[in-house]
N, CA and C atoms as an extended XYZ file, in Angstrom:
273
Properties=species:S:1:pos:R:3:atomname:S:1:resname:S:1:resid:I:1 pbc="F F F"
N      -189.216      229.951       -5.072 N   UNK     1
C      -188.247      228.879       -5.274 CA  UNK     1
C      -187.642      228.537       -3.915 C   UNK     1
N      -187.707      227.064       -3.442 N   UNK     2
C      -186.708      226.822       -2.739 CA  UNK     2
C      -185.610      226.619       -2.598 C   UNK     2
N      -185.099      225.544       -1.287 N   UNK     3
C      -183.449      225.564       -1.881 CA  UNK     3
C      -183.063      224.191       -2.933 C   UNK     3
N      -184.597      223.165       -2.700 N   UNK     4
C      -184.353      221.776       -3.564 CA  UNK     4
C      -184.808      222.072       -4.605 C   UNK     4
N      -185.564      223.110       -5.454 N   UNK     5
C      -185.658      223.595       -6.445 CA  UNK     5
C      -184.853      224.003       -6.924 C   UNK     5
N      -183.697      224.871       -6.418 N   UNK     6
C      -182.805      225.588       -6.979 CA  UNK     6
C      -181.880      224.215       -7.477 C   UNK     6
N      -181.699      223.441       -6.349 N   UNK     7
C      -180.398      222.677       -6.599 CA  UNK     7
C      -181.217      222.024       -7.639 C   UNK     7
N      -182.098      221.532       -8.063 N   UNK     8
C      -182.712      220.741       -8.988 CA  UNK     8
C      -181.943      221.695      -10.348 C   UNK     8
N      -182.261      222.898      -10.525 N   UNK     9
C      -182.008      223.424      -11.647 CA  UNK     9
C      -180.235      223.989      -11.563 C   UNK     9
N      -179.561      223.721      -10.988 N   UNK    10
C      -178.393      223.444      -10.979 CA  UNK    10
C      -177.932      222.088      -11.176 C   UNK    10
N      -178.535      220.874      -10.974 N   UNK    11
C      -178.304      219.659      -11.681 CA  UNK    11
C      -178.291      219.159      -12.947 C   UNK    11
N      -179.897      219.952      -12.805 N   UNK    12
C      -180.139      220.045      -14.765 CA  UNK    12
C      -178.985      220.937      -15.494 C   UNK    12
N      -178.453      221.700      -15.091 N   UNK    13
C      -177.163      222.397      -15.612 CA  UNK    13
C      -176.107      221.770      -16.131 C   UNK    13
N      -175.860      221.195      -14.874 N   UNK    14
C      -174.435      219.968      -14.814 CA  UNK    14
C      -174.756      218.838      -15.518 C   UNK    14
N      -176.231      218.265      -15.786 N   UNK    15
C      -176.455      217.172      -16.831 CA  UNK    15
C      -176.611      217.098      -18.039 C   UNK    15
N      -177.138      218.528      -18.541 N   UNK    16
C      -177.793      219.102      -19.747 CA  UNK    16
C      -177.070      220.304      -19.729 C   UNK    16
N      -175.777      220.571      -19.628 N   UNK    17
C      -175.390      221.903      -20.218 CA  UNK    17
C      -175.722      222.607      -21.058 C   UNK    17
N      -175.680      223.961      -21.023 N   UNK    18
C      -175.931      224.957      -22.003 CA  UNK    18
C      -174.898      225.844      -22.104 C   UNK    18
N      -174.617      226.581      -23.921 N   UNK    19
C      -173.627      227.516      -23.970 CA  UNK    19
C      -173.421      228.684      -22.743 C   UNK    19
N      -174.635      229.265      -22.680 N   UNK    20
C      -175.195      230.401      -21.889 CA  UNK    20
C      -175.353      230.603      -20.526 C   UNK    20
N      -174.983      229.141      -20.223 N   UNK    21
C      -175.249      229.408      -18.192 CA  UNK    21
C      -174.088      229.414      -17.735 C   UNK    21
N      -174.191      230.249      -16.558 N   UNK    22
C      -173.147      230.448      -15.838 CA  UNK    22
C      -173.102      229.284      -14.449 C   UNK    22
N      -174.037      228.812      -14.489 N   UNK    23
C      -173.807      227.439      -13.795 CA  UNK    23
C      -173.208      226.312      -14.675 C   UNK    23
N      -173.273      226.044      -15.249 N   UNK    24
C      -172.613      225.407      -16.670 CA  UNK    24
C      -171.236      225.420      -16.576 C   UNK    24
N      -170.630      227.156      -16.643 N   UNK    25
C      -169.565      227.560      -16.905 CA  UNK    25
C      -168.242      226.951      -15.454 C   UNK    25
N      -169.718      227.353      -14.323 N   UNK    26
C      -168.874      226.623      -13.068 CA  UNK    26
C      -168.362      225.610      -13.237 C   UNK    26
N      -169.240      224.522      -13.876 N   UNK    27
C      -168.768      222.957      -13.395 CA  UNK    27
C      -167.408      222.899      -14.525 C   UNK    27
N      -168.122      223.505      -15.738 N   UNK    28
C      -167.027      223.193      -16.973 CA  UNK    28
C      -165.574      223.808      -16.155 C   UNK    28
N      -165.520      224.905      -15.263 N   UNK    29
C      -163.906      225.176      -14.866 CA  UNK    29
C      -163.513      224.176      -13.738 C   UNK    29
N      -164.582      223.138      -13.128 N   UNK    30
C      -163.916      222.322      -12.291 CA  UNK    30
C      -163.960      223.104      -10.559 C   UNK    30
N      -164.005      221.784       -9.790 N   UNK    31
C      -163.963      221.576       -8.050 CA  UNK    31
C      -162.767      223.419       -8.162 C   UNK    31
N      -161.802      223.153       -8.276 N   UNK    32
C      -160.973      224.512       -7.863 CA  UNK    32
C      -161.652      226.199       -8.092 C   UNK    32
N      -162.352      225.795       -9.226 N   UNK    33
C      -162.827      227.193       -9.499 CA  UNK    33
C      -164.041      227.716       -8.321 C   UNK    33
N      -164.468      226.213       -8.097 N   UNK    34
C      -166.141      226.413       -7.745 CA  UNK    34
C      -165.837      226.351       -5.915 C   UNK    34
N      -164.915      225.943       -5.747 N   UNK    35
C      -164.007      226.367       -4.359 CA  UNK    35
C      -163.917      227.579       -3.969 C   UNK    35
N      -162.924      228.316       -5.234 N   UNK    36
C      -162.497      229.415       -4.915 CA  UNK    36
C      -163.847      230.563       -4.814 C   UNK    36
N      -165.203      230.306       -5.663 N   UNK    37
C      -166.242      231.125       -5.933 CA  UNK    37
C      -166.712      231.129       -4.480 C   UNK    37
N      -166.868      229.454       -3.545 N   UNK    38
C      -166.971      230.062       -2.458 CA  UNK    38
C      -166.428      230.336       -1.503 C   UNK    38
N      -165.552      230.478       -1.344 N   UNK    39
C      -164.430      231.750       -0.392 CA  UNK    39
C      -164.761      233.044       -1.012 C   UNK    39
N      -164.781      233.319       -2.248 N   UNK    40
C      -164.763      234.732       -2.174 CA  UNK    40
C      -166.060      235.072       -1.963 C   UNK    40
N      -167.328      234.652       -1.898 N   UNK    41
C      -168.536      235.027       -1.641 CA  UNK    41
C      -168.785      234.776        0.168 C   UNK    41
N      -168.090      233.621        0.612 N   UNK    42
C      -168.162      234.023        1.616 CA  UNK    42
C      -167.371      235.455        2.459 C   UNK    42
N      -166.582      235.550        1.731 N   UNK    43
C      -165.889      236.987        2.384 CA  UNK    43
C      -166.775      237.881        2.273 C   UNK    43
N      -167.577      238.017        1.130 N   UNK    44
C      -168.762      238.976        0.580 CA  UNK    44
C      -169.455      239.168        2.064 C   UNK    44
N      -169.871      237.455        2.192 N   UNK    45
C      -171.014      237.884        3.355 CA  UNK    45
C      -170.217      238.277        4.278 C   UNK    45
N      -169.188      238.389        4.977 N   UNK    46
C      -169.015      238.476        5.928 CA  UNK    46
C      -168.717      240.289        5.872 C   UNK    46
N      -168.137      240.671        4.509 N   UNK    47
C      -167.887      242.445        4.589 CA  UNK    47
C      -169.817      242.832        5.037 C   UNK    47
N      -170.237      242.367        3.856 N   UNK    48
C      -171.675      242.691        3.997 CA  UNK    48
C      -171.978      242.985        5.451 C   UNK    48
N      -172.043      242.165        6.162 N   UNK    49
C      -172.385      241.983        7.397 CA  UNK    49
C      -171.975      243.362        8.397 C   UNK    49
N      -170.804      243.262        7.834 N   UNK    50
C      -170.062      244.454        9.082 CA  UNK    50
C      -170.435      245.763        8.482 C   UNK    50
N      -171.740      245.974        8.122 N   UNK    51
C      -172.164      247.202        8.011 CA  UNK    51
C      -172.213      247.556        6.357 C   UNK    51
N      -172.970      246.690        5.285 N   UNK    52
C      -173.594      247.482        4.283 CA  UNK    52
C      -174.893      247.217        4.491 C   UNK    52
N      -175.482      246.542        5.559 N   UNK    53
C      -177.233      246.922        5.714 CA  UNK    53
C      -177.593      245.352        5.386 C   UNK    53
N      -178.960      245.319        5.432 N   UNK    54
C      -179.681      244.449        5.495 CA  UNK    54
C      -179.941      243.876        4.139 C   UNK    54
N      -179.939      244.546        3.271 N   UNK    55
C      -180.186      244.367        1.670 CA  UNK    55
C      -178.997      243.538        1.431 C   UNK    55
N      -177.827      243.952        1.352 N   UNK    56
C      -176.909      243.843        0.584 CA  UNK    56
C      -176.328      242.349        1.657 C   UNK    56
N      -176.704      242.331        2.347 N   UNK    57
C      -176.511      240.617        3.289 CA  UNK    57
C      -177.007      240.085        2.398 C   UNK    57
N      -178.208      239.805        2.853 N   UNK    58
C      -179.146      239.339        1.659 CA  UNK    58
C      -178.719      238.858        0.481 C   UNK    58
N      -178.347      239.912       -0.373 N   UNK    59
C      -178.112      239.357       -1.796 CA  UNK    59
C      -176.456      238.665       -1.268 C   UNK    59
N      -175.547      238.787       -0.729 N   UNK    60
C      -174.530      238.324       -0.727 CA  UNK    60
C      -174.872      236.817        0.357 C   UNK    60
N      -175.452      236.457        0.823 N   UNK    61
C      -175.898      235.349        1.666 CA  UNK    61
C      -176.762      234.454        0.284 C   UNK    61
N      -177.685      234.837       -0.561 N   UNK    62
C      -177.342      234.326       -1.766 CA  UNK    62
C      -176.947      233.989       -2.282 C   UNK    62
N      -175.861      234.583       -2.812 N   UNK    63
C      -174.963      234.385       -3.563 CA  UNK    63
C      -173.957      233.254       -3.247 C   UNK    63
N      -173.836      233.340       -2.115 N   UNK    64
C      -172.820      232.277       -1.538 CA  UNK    64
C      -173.751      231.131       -1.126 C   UNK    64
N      -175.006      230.616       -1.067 N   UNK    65
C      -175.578      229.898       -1.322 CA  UNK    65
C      -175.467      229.006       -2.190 C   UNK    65
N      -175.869      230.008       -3.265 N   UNK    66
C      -176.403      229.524       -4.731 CA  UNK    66
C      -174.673      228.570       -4.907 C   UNK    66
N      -173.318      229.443       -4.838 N   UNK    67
C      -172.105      228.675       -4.935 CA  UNK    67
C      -172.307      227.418       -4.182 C   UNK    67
N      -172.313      227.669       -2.747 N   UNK    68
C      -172.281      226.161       -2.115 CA  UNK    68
C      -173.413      225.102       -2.730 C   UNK    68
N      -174.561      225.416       -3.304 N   UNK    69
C      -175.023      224.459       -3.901 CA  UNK    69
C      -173.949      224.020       -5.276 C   UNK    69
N      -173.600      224.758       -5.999 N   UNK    70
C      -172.941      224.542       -6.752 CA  UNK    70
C      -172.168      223.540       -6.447 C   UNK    70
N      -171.049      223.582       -5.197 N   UNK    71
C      -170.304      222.916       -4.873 CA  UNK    71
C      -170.726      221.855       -4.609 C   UNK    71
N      -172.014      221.692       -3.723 N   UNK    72
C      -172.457      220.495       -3.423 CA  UNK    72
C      -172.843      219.708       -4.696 C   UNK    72
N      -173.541      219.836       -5.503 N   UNK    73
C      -173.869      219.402       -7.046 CA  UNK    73
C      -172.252      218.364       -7.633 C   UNK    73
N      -171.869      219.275       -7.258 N   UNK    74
C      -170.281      218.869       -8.159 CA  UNK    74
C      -169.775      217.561       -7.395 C   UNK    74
N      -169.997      217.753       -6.072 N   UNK    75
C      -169.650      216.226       -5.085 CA  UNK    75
C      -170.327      215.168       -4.628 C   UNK    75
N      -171.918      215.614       -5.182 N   UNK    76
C      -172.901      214.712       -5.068 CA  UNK    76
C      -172.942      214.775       -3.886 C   UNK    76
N      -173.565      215.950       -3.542 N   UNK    77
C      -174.273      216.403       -1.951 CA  UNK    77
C      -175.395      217.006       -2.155 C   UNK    77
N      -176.652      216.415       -1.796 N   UNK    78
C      -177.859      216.805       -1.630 CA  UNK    78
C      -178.307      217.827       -0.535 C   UNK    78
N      -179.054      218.625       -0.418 N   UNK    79
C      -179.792      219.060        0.312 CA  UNK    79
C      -180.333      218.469        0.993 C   UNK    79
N      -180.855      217.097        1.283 N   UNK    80
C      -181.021      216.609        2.255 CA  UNK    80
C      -180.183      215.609        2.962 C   UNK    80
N      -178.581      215.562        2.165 N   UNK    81
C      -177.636      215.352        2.585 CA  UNK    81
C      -177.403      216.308        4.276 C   UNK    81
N      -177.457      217.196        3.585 N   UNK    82
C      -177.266      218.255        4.811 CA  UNK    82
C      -178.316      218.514        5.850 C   UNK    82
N      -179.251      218.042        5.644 N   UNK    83
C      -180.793      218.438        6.565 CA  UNK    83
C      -180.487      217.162        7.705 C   UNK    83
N      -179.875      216.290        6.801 N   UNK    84
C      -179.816      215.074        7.819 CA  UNK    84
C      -179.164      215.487        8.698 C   UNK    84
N      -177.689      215.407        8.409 N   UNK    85
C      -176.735      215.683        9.551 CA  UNK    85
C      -177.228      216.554       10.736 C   UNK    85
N      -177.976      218.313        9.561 N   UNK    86
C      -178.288      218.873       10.711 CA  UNK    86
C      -178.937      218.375       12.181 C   UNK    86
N      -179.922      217.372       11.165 N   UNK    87
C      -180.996      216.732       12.514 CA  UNK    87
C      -180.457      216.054       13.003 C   UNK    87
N      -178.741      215.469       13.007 N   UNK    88
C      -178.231      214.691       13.650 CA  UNK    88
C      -177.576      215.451       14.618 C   UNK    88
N      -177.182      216.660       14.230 N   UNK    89
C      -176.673      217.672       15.529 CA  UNK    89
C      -177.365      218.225       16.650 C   UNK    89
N      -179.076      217.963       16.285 N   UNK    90
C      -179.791      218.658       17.189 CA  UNK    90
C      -179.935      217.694       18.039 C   UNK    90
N      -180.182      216.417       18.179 N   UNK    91
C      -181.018      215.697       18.931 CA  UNK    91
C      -179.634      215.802       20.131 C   UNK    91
C-alpha cells in the first residue's frame, strides 16, 4: 500500500462511513479531535526517536502519518497537494 492508496481508503471512510472504523470515528469527532490525534502521535515519534529503537519509530512514524492523512482528508488536502509544494521547495 501506498500513501495515495491509503488516503483513498480514508476518503472512502469519510464518504461511506461505517459503524466499525476508527477512521470514521475520527471525522465523526471533528477537525479538534483529529488535531489533537496529531500532536499526540507526533510526540510519539519524537519519544520513539530518543531511544526506543528502530521498530518502534517505525510504527509511531505511522501512526502519525496515517493521522495527518486523516487531517488532510478532513480539509481537502491531497497527497499531491503536498508533493507539489514539495517540488516547489526544491527547485
Amino acid at each position: 500500500m501506498n500513501i495515495n492508496d491509503l488516503y483513498a481508503v480514508i476518503l472512502d471512510r469519510k464518504e461511506n462511513p461505517t459503524t466499525s472504523s476508527y477512521t470514521t470515528s475520527l471525522f465523526k469527532a471533528g477537525q479538534d479531535e483529529i488535531c489533537k490525534k496529531v500532536g499526540e502521535e507526533a510526540i510519539e515519534v519524537i519519544i520513539a526517536a530518543k531511544g526506543q529503537g528502530k521498530q518502534r519509530l517505525v510504527e509511531e512514524v505511522s501512526d502519525l502519518t496515517y493521522h495527518v492523512l486523516v487531517l488532510m482528508a478532513q480539509n481537502q488536502v491531497t497527497p499531491d497537494d503536498i508533493l507539489g509544494e514539495l517540488e516547489k521547495r526544491h527547485r
